[in-house]
Residue frames as a rotation matrix with the C-alpha (Angstrom) as fourth column:
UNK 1
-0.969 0.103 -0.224 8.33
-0.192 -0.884 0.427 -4.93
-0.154 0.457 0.876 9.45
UNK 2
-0.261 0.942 -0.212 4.71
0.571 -0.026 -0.820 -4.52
-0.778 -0.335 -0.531 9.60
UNK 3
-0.946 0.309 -0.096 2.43
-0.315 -0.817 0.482 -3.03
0.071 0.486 0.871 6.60
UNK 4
-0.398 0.909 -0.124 -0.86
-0.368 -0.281 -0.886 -1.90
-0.841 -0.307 0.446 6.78
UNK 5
-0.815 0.106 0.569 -3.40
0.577 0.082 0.812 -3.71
0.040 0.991 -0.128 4.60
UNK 6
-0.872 0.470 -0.138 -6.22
-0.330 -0.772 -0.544 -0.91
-0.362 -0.429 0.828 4.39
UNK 7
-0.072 0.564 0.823 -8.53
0.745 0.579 -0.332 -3.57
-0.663 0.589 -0.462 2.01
UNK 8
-0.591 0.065 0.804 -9.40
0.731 -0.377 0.568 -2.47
0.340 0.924 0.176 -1.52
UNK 9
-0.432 -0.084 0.898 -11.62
0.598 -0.772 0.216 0.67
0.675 0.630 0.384 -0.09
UNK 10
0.294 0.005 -0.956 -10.65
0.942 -0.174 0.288 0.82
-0.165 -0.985 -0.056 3.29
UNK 11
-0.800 -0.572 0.180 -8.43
0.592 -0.801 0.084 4.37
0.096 0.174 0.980 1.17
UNK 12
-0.280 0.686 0.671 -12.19
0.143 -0.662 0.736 6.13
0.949 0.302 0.087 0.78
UNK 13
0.670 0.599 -0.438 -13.04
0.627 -0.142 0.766 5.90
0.396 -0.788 -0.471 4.36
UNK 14
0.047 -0.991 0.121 -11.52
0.148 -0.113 -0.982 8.50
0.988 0.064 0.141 5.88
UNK 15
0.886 0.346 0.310 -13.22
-0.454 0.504 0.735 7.08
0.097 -0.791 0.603 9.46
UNK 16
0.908 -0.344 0.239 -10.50
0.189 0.845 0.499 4.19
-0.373 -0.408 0.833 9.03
UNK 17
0.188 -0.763 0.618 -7.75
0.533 -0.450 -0.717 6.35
0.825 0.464 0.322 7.53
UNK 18
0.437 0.279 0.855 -8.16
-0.430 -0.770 0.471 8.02
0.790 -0.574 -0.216 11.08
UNK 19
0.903 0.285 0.322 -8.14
-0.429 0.647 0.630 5.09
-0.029 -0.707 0.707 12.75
UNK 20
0.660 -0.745 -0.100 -4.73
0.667 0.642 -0.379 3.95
0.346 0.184 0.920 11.45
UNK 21
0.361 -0.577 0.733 -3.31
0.030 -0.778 -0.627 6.98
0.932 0.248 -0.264 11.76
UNK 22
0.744 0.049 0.667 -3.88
-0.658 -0.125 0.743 6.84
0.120 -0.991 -0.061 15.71
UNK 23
0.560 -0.506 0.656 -1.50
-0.073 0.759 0.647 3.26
-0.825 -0.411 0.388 15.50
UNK 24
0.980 -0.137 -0.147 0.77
-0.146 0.018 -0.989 4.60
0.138 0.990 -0.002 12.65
UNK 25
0.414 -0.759 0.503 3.39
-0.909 -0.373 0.186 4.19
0.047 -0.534 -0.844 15.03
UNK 26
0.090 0.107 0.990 2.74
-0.558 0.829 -0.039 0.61
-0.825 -0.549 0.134 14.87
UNK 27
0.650 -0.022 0.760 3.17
0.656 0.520 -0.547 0.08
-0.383 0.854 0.352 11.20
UNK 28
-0.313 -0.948 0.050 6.09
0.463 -0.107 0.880 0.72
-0.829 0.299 0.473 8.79
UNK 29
-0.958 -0.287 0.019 4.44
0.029 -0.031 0.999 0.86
-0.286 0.958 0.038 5.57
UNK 30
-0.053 0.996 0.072 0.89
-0.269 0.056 -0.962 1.11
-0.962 -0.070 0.265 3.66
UNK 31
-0.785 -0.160 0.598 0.23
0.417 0.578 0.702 -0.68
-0.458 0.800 -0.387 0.57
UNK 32
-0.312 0.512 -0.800 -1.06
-0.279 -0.855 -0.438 2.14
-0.908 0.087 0.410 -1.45
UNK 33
-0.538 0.090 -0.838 -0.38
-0.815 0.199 0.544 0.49
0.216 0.976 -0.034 -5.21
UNK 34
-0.405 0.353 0.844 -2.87
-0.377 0.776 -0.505 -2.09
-0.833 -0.522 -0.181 -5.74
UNK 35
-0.942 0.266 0.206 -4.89
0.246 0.130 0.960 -3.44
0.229 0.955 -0.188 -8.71
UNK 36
0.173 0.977 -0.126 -8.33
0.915 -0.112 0.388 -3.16
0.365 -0.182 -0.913 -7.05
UNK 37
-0.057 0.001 -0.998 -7.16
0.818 -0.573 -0.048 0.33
-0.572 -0.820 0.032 -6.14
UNK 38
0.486 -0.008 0.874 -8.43
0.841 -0.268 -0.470 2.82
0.238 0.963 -0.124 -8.21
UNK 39
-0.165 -0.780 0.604 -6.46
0.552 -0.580 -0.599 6.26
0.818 0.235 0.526 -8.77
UNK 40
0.171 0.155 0.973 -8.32
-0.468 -0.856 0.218 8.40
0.867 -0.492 -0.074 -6.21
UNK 41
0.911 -0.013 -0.412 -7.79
0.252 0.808 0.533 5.33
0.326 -0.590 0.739 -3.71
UNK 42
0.541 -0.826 0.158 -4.25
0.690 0.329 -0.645 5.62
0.481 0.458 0.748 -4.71
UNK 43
0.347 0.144 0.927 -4.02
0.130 -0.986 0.105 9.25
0.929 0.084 -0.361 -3.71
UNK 44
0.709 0.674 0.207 -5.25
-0.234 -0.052 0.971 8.81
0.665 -0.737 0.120 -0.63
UNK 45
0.912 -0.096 -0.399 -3.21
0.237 0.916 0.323 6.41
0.335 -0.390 0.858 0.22
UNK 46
0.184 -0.879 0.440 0.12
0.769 -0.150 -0.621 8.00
0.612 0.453 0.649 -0.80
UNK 47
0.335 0.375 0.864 -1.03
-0.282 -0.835 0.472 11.15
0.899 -0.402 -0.174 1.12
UNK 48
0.938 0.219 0.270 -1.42
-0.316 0.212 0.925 9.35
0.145 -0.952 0.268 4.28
UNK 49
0.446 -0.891 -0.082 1.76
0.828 0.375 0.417 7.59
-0.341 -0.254 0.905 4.33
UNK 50
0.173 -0.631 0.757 3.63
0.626 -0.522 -0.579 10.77
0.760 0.574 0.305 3.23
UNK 51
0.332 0.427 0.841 2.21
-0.140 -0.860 0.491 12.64
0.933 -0.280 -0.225 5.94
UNK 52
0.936 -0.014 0.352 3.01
-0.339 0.237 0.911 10.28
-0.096 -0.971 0.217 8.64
UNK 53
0.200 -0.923 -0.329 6.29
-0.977 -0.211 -0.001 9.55
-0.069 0.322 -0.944 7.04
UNK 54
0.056 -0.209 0.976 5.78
-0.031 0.977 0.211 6.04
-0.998 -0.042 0.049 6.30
UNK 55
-0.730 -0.657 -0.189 6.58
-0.440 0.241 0.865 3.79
-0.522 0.715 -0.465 3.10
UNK 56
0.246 0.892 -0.380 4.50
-0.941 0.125 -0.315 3.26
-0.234 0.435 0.870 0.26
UNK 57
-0.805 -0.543 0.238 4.48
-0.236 0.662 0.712 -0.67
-0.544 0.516 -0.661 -1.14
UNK 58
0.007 0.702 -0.712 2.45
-0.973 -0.161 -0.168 -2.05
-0.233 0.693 0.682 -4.23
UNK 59
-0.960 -0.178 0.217 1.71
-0.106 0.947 0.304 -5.42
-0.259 0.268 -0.928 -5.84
UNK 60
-0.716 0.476 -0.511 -0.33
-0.494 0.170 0.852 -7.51
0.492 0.863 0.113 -7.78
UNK 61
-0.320 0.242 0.916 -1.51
-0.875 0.295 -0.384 -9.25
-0.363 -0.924 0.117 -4.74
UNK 62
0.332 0.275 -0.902 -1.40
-0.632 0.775 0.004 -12.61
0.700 0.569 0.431 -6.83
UNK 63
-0.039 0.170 0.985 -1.95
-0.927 0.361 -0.100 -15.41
-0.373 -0.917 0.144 -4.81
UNK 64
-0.390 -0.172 0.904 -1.40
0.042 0.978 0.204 -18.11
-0.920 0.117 -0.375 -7.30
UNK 65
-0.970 0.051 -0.236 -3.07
-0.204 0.350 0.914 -19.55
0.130 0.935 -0.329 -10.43
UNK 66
-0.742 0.507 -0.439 -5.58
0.541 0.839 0.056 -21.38
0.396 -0.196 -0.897 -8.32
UNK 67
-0.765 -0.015 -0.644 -6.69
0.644 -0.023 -0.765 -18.47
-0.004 -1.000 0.027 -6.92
UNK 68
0.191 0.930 0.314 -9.82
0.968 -0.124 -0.220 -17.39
-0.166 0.346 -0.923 -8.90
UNK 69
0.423 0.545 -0.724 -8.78
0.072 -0.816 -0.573 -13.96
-0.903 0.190 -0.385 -9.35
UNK 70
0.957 0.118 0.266 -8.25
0.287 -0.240 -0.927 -12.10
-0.046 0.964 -0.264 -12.80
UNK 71
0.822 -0.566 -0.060 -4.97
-0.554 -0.821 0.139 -10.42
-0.128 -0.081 -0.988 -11.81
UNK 72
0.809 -0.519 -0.275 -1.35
0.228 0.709 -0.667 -11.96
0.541 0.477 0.692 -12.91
UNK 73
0.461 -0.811 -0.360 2.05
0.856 0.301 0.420 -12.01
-0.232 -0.502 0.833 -11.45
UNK 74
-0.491 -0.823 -0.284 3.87
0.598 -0.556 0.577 -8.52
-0.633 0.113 0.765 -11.81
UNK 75
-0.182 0.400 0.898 0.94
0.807 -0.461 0.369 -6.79
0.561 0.792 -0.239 -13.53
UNK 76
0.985 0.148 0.094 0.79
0.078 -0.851 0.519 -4.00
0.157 -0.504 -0.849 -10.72
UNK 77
-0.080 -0.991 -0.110 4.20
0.703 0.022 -0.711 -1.94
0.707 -0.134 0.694 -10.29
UNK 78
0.622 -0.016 -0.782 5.18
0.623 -0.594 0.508 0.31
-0.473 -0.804 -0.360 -7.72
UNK 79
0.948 -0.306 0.082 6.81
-0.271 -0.917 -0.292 4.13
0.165 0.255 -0.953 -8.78
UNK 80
-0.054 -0.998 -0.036 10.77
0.442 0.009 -0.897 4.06
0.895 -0.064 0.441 -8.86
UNK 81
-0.391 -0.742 0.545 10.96
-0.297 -0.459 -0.838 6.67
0.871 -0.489 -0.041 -6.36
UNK 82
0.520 0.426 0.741 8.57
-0.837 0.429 0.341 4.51
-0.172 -0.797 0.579 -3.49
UNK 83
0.967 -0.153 -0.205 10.24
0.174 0.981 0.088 1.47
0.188 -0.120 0.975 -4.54
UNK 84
0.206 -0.738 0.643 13.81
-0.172 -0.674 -0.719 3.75
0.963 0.038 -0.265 -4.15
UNK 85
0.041 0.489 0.872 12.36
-0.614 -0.676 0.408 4.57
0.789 -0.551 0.272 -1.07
UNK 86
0.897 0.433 0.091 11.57
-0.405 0.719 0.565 0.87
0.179 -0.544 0.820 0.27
UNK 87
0.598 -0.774 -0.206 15.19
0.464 0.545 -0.698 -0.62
0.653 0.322 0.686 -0.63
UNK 88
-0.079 -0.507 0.859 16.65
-0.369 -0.785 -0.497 2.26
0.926 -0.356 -0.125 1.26
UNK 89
0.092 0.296 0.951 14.96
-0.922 -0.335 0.194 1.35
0.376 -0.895 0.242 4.46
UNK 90
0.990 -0.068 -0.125 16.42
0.057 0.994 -0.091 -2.08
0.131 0.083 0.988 4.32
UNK 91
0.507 -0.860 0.049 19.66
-0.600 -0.312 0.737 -2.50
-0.619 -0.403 -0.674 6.13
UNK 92
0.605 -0.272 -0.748 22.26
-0.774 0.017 -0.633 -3.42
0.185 0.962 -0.200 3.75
């Protein structure tokens, strides 16, 4: 399974929101929840993967302690019905 990481405001371009779209066949998912993503990011994101019928996933994108940023373990969640959504598409 393959998700798209679009970087923290790769969502505003919509040059490289194009550009995925062309190889959306090639990815599963777009990581839409983020912490460096702000709401209109968010949007965007959701949009695009709705449209093309892909899955939304989120996270804190914590990368340790060591890893210099501000952002903790489990402080970004992801909507019931996208995380619903993700579990589903997992064979059981």
């Amino acid at each position: 399974d393959r998700d798209e990481h679009v970087d923290h405001d790769g969502g505003r371009d919509p040059a490289l929101l194009d550009r995925i779209a062309d190889v959306a066949g090639a990815i599963d998912a777009v990581e839409a929840f983020h912490t460096e993503h702000d709401e209109d990011v968010t949007a965007r994101l959701v949009t695009f993967a709705a449209d093309r019928g892909l899955l939304v996933t989120g996270g804190s994108d914590f990368h340790g302690d060591d890893a210099g940023r501000a952002v903790g373990l489990g402080v970004m969640g992801l909507p019931k019905a996208s995380s619903d959504r993700l579990a589903a598409s997992f064979p059981a």
